[in-house]
C-alpha positions in Angstrom: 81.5 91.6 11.4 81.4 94.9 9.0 80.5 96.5 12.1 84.0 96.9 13.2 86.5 98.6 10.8 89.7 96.9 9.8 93.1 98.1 11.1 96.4 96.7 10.5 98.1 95.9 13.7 101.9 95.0 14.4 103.9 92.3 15.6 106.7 92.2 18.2 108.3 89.3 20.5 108.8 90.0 23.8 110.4 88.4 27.3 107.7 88.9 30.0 109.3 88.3 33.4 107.8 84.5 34.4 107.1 83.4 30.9 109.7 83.2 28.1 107.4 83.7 24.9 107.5 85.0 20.7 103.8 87.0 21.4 102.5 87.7 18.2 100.1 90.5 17.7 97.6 91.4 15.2 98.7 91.3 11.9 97.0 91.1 8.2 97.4 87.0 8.8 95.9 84.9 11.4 98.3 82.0 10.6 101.7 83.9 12.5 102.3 81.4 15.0 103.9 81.9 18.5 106.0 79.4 20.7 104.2 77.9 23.8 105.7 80.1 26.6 107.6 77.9 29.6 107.6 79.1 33.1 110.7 80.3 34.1 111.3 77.8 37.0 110.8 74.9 35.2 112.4 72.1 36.2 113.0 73.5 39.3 111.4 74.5 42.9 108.0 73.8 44.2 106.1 75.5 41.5 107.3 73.4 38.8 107.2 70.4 41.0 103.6 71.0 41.4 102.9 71.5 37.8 104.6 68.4 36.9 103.1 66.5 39.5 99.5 67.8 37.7 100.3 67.2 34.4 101.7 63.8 35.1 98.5 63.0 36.9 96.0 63.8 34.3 98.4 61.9 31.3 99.5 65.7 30.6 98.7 69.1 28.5 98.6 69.9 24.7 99.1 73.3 26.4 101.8 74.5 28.3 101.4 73.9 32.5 102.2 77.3 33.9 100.3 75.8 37.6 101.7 78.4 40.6 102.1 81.2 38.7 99.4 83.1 40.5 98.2 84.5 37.4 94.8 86.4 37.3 95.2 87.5 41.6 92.9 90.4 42.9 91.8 91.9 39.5 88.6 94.3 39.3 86.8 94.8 35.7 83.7 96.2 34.5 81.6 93.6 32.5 80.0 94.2 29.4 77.2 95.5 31.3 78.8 98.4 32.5 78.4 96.3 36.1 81.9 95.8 38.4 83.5 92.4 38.8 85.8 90.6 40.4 87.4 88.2 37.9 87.5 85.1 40.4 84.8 85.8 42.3 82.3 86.1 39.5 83.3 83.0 37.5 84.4 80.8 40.4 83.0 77.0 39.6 84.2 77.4 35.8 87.1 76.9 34.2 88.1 80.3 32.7 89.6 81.1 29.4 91.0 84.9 29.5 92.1 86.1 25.8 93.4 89.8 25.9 92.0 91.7 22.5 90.2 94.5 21.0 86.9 94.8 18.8 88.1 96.6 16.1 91.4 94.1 15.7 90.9 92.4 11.9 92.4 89.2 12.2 93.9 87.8 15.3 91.3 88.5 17.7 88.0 87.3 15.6 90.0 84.2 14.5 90.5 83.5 18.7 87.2 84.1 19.3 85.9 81.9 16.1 88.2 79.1 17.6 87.2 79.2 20.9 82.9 79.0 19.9 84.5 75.3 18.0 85.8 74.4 21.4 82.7 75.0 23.0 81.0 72.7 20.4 83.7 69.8 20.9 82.3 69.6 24.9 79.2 68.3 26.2 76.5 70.8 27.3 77.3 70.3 30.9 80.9 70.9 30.4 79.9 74.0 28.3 78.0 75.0 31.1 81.1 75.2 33.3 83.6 77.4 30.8 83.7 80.8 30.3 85.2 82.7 27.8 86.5 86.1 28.6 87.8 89.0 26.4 89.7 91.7 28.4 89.9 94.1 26.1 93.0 96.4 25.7 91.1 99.4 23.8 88.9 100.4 27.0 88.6 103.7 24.9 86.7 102.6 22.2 85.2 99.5 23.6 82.5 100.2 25.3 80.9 97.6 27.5 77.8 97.9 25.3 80.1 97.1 22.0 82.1 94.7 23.9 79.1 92.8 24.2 77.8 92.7 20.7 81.2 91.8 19.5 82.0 88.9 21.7 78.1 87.8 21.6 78.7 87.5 17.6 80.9 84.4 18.5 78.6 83.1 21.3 75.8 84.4 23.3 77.8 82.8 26.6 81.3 84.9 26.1 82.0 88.1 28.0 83.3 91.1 27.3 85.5 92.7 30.2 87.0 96.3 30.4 87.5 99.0 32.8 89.8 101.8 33.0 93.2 102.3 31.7 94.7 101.5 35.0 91.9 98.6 35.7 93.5 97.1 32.2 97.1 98.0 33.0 96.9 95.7 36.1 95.2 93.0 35.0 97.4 92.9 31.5 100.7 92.3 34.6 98.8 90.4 36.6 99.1 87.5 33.3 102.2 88.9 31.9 100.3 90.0 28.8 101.8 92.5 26.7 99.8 95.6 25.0 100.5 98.6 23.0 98.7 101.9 21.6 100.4 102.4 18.1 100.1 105.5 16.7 98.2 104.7 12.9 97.8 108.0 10.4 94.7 110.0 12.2 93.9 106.8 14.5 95.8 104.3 16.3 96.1 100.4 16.7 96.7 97.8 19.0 99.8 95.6 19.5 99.1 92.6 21.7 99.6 89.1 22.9 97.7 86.5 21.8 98.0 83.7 24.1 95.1 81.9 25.8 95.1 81.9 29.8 93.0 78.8 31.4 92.4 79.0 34.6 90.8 75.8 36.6 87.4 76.2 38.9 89.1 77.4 41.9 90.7 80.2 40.3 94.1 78.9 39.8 96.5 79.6 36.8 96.8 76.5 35.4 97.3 76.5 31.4 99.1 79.2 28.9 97.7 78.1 25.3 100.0 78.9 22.3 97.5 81.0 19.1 96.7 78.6 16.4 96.2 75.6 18.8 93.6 72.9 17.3 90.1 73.3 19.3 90.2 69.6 20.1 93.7 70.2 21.9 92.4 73.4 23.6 88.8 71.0 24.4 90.7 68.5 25.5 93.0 70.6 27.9 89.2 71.9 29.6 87.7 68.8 29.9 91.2 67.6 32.5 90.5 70.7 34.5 86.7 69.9 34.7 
């Protein structure tokens, strides 16, 4: 990973408008935690019926049900070779699991993507076969498709990279209710960020919102219910 020089990042909490959630953003330690983020109708409305109607169904989530959120609608990327997409289009048939990052990020973001390559390994190569990992990243200055790919192929040869231009990332960022920020850093900058997991199930659908931290086996276990 020397490829990619260190920066320090901050950390901030935020309220994003359907999710009530502490987003923590890169730091100089991958252990800050964040709070599983609860849709705001819980408890209440069709939505949340639905959701709780799923969960109950499949003996429930180690992550937290955000099903009828719409998350992840009508977004347009470039992949990491430099080709358009359409997020549900191209990876219709898997379950999808969207992390919002940037390659030159020293801590959060490699940890994520070094958690995600054990959950792989905790499925069976036909359930591997049916999850992709995506990086959207949130530095489409610097990262390249052609970087993107290196970086996220350092974790495994199956993720994928995802950027576009600032307005490409600006939508899909509120399509999820993920937060981002350029910060200003001496003769460079940085990247504030959330650090949540998104899962989406093979039809598209929003289903999961996975706190950072979260045991692979949890975040495996969560997949293999959607599969």
């Amino acid at each position: 990973m020397k490829l990619y020089r260190p920066l320090q990042c901050a950390t901030r909490t935020i309220l994003a408008v359907t999710l009530a959630a502490a987003l923590a953003a890169c730091d100089n330690s991958a252990s800050d935690s964040v709070n599983a983020a609860t849709p705001a109708n819980a408890g209440s409305g069709n939505a949340s019926s639905a959701a709780s109607g799923v969960s109950a169904a499949v003996g429930g989530f180690k992550g937290t049900d955000i099903t009828g959120t719409g998350f992840g609608k009508n977004i347009e990327l470039v992949d990491q070779d430099g080709k358009p997409v359409t997020l549900l289009d191209a990876y219709r048939g898997k379950v999808m699991v969207v992390f919002f990052g940037f390659t030159q990020c020293p801590d959060v973001c490699p940890t994520t993507m070094a958690e995600l390559a054990q959950v792989k390994e905790k499925l069976t190569p036909e359930q591997r076969d049916r999850v992709q990992v995506i990086m959207v990243s949130i530095d489409p200055q610097r990262d390249t498709p052609a970087v993107l790919k290196q970086y996220v192929h350092a974790f495994d040869p199956s993720f994928v990279g995802l950027t576009g231009s600032d307005e490409q990332i600006a939508k899909v960022a509120s399509s999820f209710k993920a937060y981002y920020k350029k910060v200003e850093s001496g003769d460079s900058y940085t990247m504030e960020h959330s650090s949540g997991l998104y899962v989406l199930d093979t039809q598209g659908e929003s289903r999961l919102l996975v706190k950072p931290n979260t045991p692979p086996e949890d975040i495996a276990a969560d997949i293999q219910k959607l599969l």
